[in-house]
KEPA-61308 format. One record per residue (C-alpha): residue in one letter; x, y, z. Coordinates in steps of 0.5 Angstrom, whole numbers, plus 2048, in hexadecimal, padded with zeros to 3 digits. Each point is the difference from the previous one (the first is absolute). Layout:
<nodes>
aa/east/north/up
A/X/Y/Z
...
</nodes>
This chain:
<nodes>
aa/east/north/up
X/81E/7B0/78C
X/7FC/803/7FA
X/802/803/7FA
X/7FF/808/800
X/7FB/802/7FB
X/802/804/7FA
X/7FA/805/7FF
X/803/807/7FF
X/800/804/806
X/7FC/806/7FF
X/804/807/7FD
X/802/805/805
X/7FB/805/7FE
X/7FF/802/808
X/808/803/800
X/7FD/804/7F9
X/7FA/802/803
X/803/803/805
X/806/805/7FC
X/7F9/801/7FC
X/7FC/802/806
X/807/805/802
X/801/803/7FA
X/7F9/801/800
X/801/804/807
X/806/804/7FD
X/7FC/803/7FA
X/7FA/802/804
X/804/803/805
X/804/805/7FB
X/7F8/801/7FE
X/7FE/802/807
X/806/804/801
X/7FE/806/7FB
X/7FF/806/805
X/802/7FD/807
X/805/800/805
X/806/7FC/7FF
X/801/7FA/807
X/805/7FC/801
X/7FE/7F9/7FD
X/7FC/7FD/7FA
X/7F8/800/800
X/7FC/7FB/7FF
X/7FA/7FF/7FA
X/7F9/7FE/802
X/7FA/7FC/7FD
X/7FC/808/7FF
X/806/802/7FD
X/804/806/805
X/7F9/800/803
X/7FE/807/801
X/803/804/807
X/7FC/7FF/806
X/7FC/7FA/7FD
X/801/7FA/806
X/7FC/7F9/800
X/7FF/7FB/807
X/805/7FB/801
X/7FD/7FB/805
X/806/7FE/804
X/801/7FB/807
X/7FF/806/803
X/7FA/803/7FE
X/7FF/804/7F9
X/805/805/7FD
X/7FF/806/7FC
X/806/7FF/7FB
X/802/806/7FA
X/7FE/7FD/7F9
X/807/7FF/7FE
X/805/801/806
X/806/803/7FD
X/805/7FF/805
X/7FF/7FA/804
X/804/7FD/806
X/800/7F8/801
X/802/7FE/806
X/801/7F8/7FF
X/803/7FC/7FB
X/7F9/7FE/7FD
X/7FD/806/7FF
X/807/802/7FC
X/7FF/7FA/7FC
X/7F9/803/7FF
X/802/807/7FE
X/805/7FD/7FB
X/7FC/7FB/7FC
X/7FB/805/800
X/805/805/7FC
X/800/805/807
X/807/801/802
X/800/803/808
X/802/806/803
X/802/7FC/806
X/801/7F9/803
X/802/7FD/806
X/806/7FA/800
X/800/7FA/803
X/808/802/805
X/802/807/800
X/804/802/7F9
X/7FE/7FA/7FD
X/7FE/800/7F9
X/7F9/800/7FD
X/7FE/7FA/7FE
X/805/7FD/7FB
X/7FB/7FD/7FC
X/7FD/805/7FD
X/802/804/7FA
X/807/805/802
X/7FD/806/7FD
X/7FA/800/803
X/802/800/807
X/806/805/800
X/7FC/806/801
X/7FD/7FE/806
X/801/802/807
X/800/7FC/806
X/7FB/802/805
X/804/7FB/806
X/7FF/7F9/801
X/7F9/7FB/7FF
X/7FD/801/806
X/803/806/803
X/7FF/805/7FB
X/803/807/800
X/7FA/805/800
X/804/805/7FF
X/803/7FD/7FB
X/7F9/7FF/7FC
X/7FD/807/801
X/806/802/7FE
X/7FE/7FE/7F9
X/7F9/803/801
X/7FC/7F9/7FD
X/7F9/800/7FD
X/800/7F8/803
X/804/7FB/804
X/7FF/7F9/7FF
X/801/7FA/806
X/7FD/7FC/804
X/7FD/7FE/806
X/805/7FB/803
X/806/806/7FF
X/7FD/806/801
X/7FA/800/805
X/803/803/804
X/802/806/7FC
X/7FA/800/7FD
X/7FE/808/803
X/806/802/7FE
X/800/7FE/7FA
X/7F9/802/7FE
X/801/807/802
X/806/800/7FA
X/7FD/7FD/7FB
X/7F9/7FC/7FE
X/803/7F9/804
X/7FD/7F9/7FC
X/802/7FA/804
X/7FF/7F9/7FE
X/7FF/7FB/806
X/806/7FC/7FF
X/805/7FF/7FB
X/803/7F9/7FD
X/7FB/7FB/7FE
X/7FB/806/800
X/805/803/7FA
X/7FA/800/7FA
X/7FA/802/805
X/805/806/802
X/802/802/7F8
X/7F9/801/800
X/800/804/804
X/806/803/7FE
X/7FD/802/7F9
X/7FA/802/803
X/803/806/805
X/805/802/7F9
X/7F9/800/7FC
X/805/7FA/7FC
X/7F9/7FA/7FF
X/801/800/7F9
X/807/7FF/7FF
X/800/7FB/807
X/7FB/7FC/7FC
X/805/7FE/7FA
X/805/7FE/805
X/7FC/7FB/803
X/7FE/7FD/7FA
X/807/800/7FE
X/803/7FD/806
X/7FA/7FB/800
X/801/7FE/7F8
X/808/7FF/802
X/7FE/7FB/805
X/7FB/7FC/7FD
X/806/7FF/7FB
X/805/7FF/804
X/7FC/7FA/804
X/7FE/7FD/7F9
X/809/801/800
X/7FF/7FB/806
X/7FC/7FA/7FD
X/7F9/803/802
X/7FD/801/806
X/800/7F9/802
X/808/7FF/7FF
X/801/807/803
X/7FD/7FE/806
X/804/7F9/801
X/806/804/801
X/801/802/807
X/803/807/800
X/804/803/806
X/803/808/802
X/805/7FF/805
X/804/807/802
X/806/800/804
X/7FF/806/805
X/807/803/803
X/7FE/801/808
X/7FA/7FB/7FF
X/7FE/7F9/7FF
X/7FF/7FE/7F8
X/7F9/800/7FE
X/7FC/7FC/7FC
X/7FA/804/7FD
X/7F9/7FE/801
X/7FA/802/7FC
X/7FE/806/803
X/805/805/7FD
X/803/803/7F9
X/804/7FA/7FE
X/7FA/7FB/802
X/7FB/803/7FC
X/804/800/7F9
X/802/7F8/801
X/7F8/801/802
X/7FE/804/7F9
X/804/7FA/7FC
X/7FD/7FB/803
X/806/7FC/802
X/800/7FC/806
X/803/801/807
X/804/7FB/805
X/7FA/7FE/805
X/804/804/806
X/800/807/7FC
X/7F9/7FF/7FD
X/7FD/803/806
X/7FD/807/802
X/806/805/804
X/806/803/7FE
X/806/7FC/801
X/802/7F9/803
X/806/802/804
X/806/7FA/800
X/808/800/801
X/805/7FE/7FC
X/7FF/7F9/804
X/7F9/7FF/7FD
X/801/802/7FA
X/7FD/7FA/7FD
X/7FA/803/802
X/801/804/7F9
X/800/7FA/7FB
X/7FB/801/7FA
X/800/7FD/7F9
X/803/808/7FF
X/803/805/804
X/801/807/7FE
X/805/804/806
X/801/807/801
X/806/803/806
X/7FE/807/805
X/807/803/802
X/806/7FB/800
X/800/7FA/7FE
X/806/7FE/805
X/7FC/802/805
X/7F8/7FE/7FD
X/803/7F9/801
X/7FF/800/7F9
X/807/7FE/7FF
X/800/7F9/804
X/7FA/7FE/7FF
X/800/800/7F7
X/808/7FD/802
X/7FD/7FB/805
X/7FE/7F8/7FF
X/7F7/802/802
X/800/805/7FB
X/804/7FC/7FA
X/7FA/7FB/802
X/7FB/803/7FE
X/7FC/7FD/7FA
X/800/806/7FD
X/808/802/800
X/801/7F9/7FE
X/7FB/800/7FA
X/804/808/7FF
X/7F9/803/801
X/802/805/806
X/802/807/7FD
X/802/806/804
X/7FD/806/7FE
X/800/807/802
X/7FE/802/808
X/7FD/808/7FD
X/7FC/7FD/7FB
X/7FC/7FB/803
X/800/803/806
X/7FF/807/7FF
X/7FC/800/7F9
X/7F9/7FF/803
X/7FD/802/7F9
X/7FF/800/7F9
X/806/801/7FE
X/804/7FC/806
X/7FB/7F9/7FE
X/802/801/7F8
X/807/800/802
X/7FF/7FB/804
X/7FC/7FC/7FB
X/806/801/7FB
X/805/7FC/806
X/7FC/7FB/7FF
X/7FF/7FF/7FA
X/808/801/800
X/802/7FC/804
X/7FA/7FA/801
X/7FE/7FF/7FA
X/807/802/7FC
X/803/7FA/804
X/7FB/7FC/7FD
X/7FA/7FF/805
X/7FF/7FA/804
</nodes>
């Protein structure tokens, strides 16, 4: 086993970018307020300040170009990417859709700036009536949640959808920014995200130390198999950002490698990180971390598996989530001392 690298991890300046970008969000809406009609909601600033009304600009989406006003004032998000978009970005939704009816939004994310949204239904099955209710000037999605809906909702609200979600998170933030007229404010958070990770690998050894370590997602999943996440997903891409190495059977293209309690085996890597939807009883989760396999695992008996949380890691597909996540590992793999 090598010895973790002491060079300092890169300061969190993407958590105060982002207070910086909503505080500055909050002082341009109290300007734009002067002489208009009060909405249920907060608004949102934009590149060309308030932008003036009627300004629009194109937006090319998956399916085809949309006319978007220059600074959408009550936007409507109806995946957890684009919450996380319109978060980071210091735009606070009118509306949102939740992952189970009455769910919380996602819980990751800054108390205050969720508790005046209004849930418009479920994700994939959102209630149209529920969004024209708040009369939006924009609807974010994407094309696997809501293609089918995609003429309804075009005839609410300008609709921006994104082709996918998951791996695709940082193409569609940009998206996200283009259609909030936020481009300048998106460009600070990459270079933010981009700087902590560089950092955060340097933490790790370097690039060619990081990538001797073989890093696992296990979930546990009540009513399903436990899944070992593949490269194609939220999770996968960030172990890909930092450059760390993946166990030969979870270093391929696809979701998820789907194994029961008697294969578990399967999950062994150098560090696992875990997470549990619905019970843990009933996700198997219980017996599998009690059992002799799991306690076999290079990785638990080196006491490099960390359980972590299931909302965050799979429900925080953006900027905000990603440094949340990078801050768990940094927490619990390089505050336990690295390989």
């Amino acid at each position: 086993m090598s010895t973790m690298s002491t060079v300092p991890i890169a300061s969190r300046t993407l958590a105060r970018r982002i207070s910086v970008v909503a505080t500055t969000a909050a002082f341009a809406v109290s300007l734009s307020a002067c002489g208009g009609s009060e909405q249920d909601g907060p608004a949102s600033s934009s590149d060309t300040a308030a932008g003036k009304e009627g300004d629009t600009h194109v937006v090319k989406t998956v399916m085809g170009d949309v006319e978007v006003g220059a600074a959408p004032q009550r936007v409507v998000v109806l995946d957890t990417d684009a919450l996380d978009s319109a978060v980071t970005l210091g735009v606070t939704p009118v509306g949102a859709t939740t992952v189970v009816d009455k769910a919380p939004f996602s819980t990751y994310l800054p108390a205050d700036k969720l508790k005046d949204i209004k849930p418009v239904g479920l994700i994939a099955e959102p209630n149209l009536e529920a969004i024209a209710a708040l009369e939006p000037d924009l609807i974010l999605s994407n094309k696997v949640r809501d293609e089918k809906n995609y003429a309804s909702l075009s005839k609410i609200a300008p609709t921006v959808l994104s082709d996918t979600t998951g791996p695709t998170w940082r193409e569609n933030f940009q998206l996200h920014a283009d259609a909030l007229g936020k481009k300048n404010e998106a460009a600070a958070v990459v270079a933010d995200y981009d700087a902590r990770v560089k950092g955060l690998t340097e933490a790790l050894g370097g690039a060619a130390k990081a990538k001797e370590t073989k890093v696992g997602f296990v979930r546990f999943v009540e009513g399903a198999d436990t899944r070992l996440y593949l490269n194609d997903t939220f999770v996968g891409s960030i172990f890909k950002d930092l450059q760390v190495g993946r166990p030969a059977n979870q270093d391929t293209t696809g979701f998820s490698l789907d194994v029961s309690a008697e294969q578990i085996d399967k999950a062994n890597a150098d560090v696992i990180f875990y997470s549990t939807y619905g019970d843990p009883k009933k996700a198997k989760e219980t017996d599998t971390v009690g059992g002799p396999l799991w306690k076999n695992l290079d990785a638990v008996k080196g006491k490099r598996a960390f359980k972590v949380d299931d909302n965050l890691w799979m429900l925080g597909i953006g900027y905000t989530g990603a440094g949340q996540i990078l801050d768990a590992v940094e927490k619990n793999y390089v505050g336990a001392g690295g390989r």
